[in-house]
N, C-alpha and C positions, 0 to 999 in steps of 0.2 A: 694376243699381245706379242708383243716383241720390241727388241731394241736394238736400233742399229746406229753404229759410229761411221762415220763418212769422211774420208779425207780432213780429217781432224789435225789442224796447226796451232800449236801456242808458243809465241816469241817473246823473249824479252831485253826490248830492243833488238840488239844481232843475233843472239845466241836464242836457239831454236830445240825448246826440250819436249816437245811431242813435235814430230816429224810425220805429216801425212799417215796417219794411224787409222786403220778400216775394220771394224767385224763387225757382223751380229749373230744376236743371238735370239733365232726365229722358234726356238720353245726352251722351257723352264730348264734348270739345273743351273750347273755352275762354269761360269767361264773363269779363266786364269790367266791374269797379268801379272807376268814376272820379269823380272831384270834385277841388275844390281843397284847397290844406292845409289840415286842420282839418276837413272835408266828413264825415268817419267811417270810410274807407273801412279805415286800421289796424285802426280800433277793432271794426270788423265782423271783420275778418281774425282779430285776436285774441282777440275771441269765439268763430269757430268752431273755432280749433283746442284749447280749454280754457285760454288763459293769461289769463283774464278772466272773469267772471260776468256775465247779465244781466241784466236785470229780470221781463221780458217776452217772450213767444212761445216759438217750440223749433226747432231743428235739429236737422236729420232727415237721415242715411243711411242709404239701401235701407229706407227710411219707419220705420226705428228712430231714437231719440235719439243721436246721436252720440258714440264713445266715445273720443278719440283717442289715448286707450293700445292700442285694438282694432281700431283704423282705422289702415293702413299712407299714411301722409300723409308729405309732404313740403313743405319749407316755405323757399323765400328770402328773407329777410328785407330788410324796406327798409335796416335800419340792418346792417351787416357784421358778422360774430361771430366771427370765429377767434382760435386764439387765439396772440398773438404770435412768442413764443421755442419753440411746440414746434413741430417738424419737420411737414411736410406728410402723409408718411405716416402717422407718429403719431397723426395728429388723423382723416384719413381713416378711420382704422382703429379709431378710437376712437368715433368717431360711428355708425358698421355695428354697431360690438359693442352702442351705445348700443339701435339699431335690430333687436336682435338678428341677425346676418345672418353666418351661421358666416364666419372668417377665410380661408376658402382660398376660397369664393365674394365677400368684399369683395375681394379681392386681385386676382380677377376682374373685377368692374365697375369697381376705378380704373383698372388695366390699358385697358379700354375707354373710358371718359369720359375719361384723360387724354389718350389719341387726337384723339379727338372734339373736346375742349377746348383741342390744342396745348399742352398745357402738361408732356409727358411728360418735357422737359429737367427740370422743376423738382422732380419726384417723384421721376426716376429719374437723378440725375445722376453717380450712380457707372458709368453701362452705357459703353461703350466709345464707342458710337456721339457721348456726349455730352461726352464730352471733349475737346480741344482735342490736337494733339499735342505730345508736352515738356510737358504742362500736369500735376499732381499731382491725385492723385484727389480730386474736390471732394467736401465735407462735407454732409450734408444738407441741405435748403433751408428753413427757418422761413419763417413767413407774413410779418414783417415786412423780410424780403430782398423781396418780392415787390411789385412797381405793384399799383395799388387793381382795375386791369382783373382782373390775373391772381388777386390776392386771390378777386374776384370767382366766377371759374370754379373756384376750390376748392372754394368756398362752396357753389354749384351744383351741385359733385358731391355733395359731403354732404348734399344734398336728395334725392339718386336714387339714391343709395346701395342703398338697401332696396326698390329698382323698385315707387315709390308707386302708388296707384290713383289717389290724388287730392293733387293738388300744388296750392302757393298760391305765386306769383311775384310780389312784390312791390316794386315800381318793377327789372324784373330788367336791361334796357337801363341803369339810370343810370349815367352816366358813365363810358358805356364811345364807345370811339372807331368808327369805322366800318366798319373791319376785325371788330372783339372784337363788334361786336354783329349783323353779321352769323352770327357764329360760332353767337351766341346763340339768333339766328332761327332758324337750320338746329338747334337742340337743341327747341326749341319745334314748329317744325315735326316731328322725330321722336316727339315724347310725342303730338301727336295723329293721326299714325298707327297709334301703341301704342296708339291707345282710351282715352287717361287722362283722366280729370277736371281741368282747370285751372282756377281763380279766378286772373286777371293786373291789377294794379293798375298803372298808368301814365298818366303824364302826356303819352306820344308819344302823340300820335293817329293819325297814321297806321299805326304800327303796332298798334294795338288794329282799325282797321281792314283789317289786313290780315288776323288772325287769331280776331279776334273775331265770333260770329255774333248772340249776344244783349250785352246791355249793363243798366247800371244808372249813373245819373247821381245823384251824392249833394251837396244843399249844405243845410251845417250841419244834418246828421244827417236831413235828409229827401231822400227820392225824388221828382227833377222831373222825370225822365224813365224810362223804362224799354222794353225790349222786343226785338221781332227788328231790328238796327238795316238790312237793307237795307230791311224796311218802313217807318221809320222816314223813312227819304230818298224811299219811293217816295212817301208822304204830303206830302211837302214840296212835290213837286215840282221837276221842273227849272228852277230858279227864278235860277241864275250865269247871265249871258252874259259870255265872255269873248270880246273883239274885238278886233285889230288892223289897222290899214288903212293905205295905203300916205300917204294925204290927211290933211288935218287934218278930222274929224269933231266937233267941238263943239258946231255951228249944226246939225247933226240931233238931236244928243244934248240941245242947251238946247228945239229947238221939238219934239219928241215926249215934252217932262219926264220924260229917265230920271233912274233914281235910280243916280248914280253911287257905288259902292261905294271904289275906288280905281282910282288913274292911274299907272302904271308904264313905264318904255320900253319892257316887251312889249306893249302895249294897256292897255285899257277894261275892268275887272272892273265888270259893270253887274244890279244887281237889278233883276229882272220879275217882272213880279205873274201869270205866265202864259206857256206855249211861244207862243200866239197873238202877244203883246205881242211879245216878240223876234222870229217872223217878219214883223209888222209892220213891223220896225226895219229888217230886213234888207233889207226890197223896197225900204224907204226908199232905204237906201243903193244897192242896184243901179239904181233908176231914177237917181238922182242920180250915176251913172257911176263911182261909189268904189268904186277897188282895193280889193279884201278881202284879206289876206294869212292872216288864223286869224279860223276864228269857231267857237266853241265852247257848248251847249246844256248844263248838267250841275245832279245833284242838289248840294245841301252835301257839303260834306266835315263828319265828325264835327268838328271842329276847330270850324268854323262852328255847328255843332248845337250844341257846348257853350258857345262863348261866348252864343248866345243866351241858353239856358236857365239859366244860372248868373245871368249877368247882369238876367236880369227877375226874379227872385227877390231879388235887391243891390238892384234899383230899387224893390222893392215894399215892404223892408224900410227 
């Protein structure tokens, strides 16, 4: 299997918000479209799954045009969709049928995702276990009895409901607390043991870095970046020194003209143009008899990589 995007254009009328847009992804894990609001990355989203038209190029799974009536696809949406007043199971059950996925086998996978998810009090809360005692048998749970987190992990199951090939998670972490997005990580983590295809859209970057191996940076419907992203950092260079010393350090840092990035009670986050340049610094400081307490060599963080590249595109415009 695989999925590839091709010189992909979507206009509306003049104004042009995916801009000739190209990857694939020739084995399982996770790719990452990121940009800021407005960047495309929906609009790509909702292109490949068919809730959009587009002008220009083709999507391709397993090098066919994509069909996603005949492609077992799952899909979290940025914006939440459940629906109100009907009962959690209902809707569970409702979405399987949708995905065709016989009723004693759905029954089966909430059974297991709501495990997974914690949230088996809220599907199943006639079972003994979840009653309270002296308490009357509680009534089934509707979505809007539910916090936006737990909302969430419903929603999630109704993406995997139909054990997809290829899932789209879209901002899947928002607004969940640190606890619930762990939870989430550990389900992410499973789908790419299962071999699945992922497109994950987010604004964490560290978590894109944690699970992301390729990338795509989108601002206003064009590609400024792209690629395998540890190459991506190896090209950079280790270019952060991070420094703490036990001395005051200014009078080394003003006469070898670094370029100080920011100052913080942990130390000196300082840009080098080179590993030389910072071992330079360093000898500085040991001949100069300065306690080191952290001294740290490292590439960007994607966080960094984005604000760059967004930014010189803002500046050029």
């Amino acid at each position: 299997m695989s999925l590839e995007i091709k010189n992909l254009v979507k206009k509306y009328g003049d104004k042009v918000v995916v801009n000739n847009l190209s990857f694939k992804m020739e084995e399982p894990g996770v790719y990452a479209l990121l940009g800021t609001n407005g960047a495309g990355k929906t609009t790509t989203i909702r292109i490949i799954l068919g809730m959009l038209s587009y002008n220009e190029g083709e999507i391709l799974w397993d090098e066919k045009p994509i069909d996603p009536l005949n492609v077992n696809l799952g899909y979290l949406a940025e914006e939440r969709g459940l629906y109100p007043k009907y009962t959690l199971m209902d809707q569970l059950l409702y979405f399987a049928k949708l995905k065709k996925v016989p009723k004693n086998l759905a029954k089966e996978r909430i059974a297991y995702w709501a495990k997974r998810l914690e949230v088996e009090e809220y599907i199943y809360p006639d079972k003994k276990e979840n009653i309270k005692k002296g308490a009357k048998k509680p009534k089934p749970k509707t979505a809007d009895q539910l916090s936006k987190g737990n909302q969430q992990k419903i929603q999630m199951m109704c993406a995997l409901l139909s054990d997809p090939e290829f899932i789209v998670l879209d901002e899947p972490l928002s607004g969940l607390d640190p606890v619930n997005s762990d939870v989430f990580k550990s389900i992410i983590r499973e789908l790419i043991e299962n071999k699945k295809y992922v497109i994950m859209s987010s604004h964490q970057m560290a978590t894109i870095e944690e699970f992301c191996k390729d990338i795509a940076i989108l601002d206003r419907g064009n590609v400024v970046l792209q690629g395998d992203l540890n190459v991506i950092k190896k090209n950079y260079g280790r270019v952060n020194m991070m420094i703490k010393c036990e001395d005051d350090i200014e009078s080394y840092i003003d006469s070898c003209g670094m370029n100080v990035v920011n100052k913080t009670p942990d130390g000196y986050h300082i840009k080098v143009t080179s590993e030389d340049e910072a071992k330079k610094f360093l000898e500085t400081l040991v001949k100069g008899n300065v306690t080191i307490i952290k001294y740290e060599l490292r590439e960007p963080s994607l966080h960094e990589i984005f604000v760059e590249k967004v930014g010189e595109t803002h500046e050029e415009q």
